[in-house]
C-alpha positions in Angstrom: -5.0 -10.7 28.3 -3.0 -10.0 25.0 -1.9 -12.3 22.8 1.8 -11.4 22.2 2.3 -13.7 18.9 1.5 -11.2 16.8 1.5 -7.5 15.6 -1.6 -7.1 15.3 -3.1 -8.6 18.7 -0.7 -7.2 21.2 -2.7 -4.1 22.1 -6.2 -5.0 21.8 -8.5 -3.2 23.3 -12.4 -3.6 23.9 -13.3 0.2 23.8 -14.6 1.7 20.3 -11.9 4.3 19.4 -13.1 7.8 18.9 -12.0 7.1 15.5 -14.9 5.5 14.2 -17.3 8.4 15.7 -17.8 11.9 14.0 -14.1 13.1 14.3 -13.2 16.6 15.4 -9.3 16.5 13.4 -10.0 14.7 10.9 -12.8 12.8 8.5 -14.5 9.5 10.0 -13.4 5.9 9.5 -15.9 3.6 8.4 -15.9 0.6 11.0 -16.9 -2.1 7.8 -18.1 -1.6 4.5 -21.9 -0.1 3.9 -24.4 -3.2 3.2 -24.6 -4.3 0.0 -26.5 -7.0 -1.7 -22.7 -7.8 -3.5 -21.0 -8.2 -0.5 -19.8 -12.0 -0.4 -18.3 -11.8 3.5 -16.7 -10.2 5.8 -14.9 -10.8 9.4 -12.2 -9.7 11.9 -11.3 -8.3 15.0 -13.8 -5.5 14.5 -16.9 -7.7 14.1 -15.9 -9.4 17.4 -15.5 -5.4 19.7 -11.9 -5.6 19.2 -9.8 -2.5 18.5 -6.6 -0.6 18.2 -5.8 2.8 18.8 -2.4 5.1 19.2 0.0 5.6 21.9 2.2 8.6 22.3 5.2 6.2 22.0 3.5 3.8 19.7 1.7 5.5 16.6 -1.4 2.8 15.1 0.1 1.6 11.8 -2.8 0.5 9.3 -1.5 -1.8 6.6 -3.6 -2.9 3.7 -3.7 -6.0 1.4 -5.6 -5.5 -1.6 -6.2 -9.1 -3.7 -8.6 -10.9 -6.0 -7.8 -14.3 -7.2 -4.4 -14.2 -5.6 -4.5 -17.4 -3.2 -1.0 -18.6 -4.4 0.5 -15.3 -3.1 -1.5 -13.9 -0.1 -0.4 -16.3 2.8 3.4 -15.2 2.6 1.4 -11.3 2.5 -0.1 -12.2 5.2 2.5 -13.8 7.4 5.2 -11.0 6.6 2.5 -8.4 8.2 1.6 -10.3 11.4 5.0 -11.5 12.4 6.6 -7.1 12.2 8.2 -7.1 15.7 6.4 -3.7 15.9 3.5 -4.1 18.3 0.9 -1.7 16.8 -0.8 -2.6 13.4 -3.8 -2.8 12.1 -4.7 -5.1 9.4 -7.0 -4.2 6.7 -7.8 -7.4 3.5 -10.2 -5.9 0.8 -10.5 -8.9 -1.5 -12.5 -8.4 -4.8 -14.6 -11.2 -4.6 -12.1 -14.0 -5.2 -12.9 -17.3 -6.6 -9.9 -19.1 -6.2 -9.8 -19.9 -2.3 -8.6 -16.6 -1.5 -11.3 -16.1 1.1 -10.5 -19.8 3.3 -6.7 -18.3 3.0 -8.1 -15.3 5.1 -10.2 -17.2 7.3 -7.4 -19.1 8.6 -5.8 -15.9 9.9 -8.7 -13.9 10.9 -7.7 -13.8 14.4 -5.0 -11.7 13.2 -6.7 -9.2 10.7 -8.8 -6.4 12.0 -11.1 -6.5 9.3 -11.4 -8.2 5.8 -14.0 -8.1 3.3 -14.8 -10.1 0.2 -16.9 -8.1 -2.2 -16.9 -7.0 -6.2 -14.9 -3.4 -6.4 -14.0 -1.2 -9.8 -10.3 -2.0 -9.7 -7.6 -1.8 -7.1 -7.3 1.7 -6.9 -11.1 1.6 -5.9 -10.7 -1.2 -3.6 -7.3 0.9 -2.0 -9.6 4.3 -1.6 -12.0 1.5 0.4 -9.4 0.9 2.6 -8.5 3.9 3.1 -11.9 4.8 4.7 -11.6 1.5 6.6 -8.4 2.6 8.5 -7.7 4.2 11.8 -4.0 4.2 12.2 -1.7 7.3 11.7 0.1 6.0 8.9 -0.9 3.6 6.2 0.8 1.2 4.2 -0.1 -0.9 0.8 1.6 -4.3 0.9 -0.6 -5.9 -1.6 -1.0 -10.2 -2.2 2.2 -11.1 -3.9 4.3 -8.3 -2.0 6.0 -8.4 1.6 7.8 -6.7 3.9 11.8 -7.1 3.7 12.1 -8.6 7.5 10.0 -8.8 10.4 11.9 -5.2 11.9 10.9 -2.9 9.1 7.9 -1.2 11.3 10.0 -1.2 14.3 13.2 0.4 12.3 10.8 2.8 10.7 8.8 4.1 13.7 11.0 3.4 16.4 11.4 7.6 17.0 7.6 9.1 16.1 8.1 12.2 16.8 10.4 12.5 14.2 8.0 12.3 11.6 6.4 15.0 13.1 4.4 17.5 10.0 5.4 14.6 7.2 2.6 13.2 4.9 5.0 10.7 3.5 7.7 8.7 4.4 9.6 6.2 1.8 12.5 4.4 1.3 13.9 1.7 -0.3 12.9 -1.4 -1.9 14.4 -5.5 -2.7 13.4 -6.6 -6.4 13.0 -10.2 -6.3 14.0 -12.0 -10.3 13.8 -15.5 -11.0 17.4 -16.0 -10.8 18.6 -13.1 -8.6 17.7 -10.1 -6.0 18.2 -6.8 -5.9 18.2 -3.5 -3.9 16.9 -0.6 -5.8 17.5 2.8 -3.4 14.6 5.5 -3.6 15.2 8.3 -6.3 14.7 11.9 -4.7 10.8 13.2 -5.1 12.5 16.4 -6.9 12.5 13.6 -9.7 8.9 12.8 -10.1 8.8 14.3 -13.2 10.3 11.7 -14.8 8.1 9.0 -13.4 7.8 6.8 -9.9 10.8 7.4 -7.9 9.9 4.7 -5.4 8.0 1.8 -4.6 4.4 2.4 -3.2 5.0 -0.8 -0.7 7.7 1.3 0.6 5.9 4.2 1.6 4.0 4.9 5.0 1.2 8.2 4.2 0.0 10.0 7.1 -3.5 8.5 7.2 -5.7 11.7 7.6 -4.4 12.9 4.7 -4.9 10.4 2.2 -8.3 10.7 3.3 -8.7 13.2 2.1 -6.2 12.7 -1.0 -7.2 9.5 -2.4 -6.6 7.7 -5.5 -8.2 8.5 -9.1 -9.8 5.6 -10.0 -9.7 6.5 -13.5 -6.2 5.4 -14.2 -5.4 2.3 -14.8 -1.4 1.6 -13.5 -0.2 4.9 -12.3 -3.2 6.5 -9.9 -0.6 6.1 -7.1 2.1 7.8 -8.9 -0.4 10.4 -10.0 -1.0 10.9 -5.6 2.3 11.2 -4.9 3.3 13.4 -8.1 0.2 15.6 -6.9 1.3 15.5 -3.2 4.7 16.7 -3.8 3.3 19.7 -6.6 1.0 21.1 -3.6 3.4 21.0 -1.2 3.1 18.3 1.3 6.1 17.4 3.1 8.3 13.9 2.7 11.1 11.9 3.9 13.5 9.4 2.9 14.3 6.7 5.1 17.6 4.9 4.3 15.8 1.3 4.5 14.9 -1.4 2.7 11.1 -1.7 3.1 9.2 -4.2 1.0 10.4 -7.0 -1.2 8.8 -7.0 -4.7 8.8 -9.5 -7.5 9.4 -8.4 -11.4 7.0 -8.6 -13.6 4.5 -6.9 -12.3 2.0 -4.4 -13.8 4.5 -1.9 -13.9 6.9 -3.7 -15.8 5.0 -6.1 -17.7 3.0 -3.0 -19.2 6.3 -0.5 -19.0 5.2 1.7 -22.0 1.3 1.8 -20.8 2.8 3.1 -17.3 5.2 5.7 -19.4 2.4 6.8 -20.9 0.6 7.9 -18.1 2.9 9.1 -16.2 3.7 11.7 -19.3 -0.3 12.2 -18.8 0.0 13.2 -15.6 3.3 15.6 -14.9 3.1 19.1 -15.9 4.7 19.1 -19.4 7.3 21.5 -21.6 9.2 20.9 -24.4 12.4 19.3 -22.2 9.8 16.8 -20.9 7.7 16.2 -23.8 11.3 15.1 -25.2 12.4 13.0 -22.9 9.3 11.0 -22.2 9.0 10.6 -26.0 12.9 9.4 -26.0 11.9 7.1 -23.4 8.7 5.1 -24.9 11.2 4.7 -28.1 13.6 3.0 -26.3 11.2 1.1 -24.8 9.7 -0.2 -28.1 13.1 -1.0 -29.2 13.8 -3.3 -26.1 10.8 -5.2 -27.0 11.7 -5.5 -30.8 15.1 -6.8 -29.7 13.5 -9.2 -27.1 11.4 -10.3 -30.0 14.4 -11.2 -32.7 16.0 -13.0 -30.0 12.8 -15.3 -29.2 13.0 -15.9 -32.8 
């Protein structure tokens, strides 16, 4: 019998999807991470023979928290996945070996989450290509600890039609900005504009899972390796879509904006450059260091 309270336990099933075997469309998922002598724990659905796999009418969603130390975040993560009205998700926690009593946070939902693991990783971008490996759905989703989705119907608005999306590697739309003292809705720049840096939120973007298998993320960069995909994705060709939602709920301050000129920076590393470009990226970073030298006499 199902258990209908949340997303991810309505359609359990007991049979190992073909998934998880040598696939004939597409590259393998891993059911758990290899054994390693760092691995600190692991658990889920998976460890206990449950599963999920996808119906004509209801595509397998994978969504994926990535965390380390973030225990005063993660629950409200957590709880904005498992209670989507959507009935077909599959939860995925890589945790980087928290110290902070991440892992009990997990342990009290783990009837929820499909799998989770606690183990030392190179960075978020390497525990996100992890993931990757780990899921099985069609499309996958980042909501990282500290991030949520902007209501409980966002998977149901989103993939209420399936066939729609139909040849797409990427769907996005928009996202909520949370501030300390206000909100606000900031709509999803067209991917034409890449060039000029991240023209939407990764929380609110769905990627067709077999191909960010294939296409992961360059764990060499240290803020923009997923602007540096989806830059890359649109240069060779992969078809998007704009959805006119809000997805995800953010709050400033974040790597992004706390480091604004590091993420400038490379971003001007990573589009294709001319003289036009070069111009207006170097226009940008001196704006930038203006704002903080205003910022700074006002302190004062």
């Amino acid at each position: 019998m199902q258990n209908e309270r949340y997303s991810t336990t309505r359609r359990k099933i007991t049979e190992k999807p073909d998934c998880f075997d040598a696939s004939v469309d597409g590259p393998i998922t891993l059911l758990k991470t290899s054994g390693s002598a760092q691995k600190i724990a692991e658990g889920g659905l998976r460890l206990q023979g449950q599963y999920k796999t996808s119906a004509a009418d209801k595509p397998l969603i994978t969504v994926v928290t990535v965390v380390y130390n973030g225990v005063e975040f993660l629950e409200d993560t957590i709880k904005s996945v498992i209670k989507q009205t959507y009935d077909n998700v599959e939860y995925i926690i890589v945790d980087g070996g928290s110290t902070d009593g991440t892992s009990e946070i997990i342990r009290k939902y783990e009837h929820a989450i499909d799998y989770w693991v606690s183990e030392p990783d190179r960075g978020i971008y390497d525990a996100m290509n992890k993931a990757i490996d780990l899921g099985c759905g069609k499309w996958i989703n980042f909501m990282n600890a500290g991030d949520s989705f902007f209501d409980a119907s966002v998977l149901a608005q989103v993939f209420s039609g399936p066939s729609v999306f139909t040849g797409f590697d990427v769907i996005y739309g928009n996202h909520e900005v949370v501030y300390s003292n206000k909100k606000k809705i900031v709509e999803a720049g067209k991917t034409e504009s890449l060039w000029k840096g991240s023209q939407f939120c990764h929380q609110s973007a769905f990627v067709r899972l077999n191909y960010h298998k294939i296409e992961k993320f360059n764990i060499c960069r240290n803020i923009a390796a997923d602007f540096e995909f989806f830059y890359n994705s649109k240069k060779t060709g992969s078809k998007t879509t704009y959805q006119p939602y809000v997805f995800s709920r953010i709050s400033a301050g974040g790597v992004s904006d706390a480091r604004r000129i590091d993420s400038i920076l490379e971003w001007w590393l990573i589009v294709d450059k001319n003289n036009f470009i070069n111009t207006v990226y170097c226009l940008r970073i001196i704006n930038e260091v203006f704002k903080v030298a205003v910022k700074k006499i006002l302190r004062k």
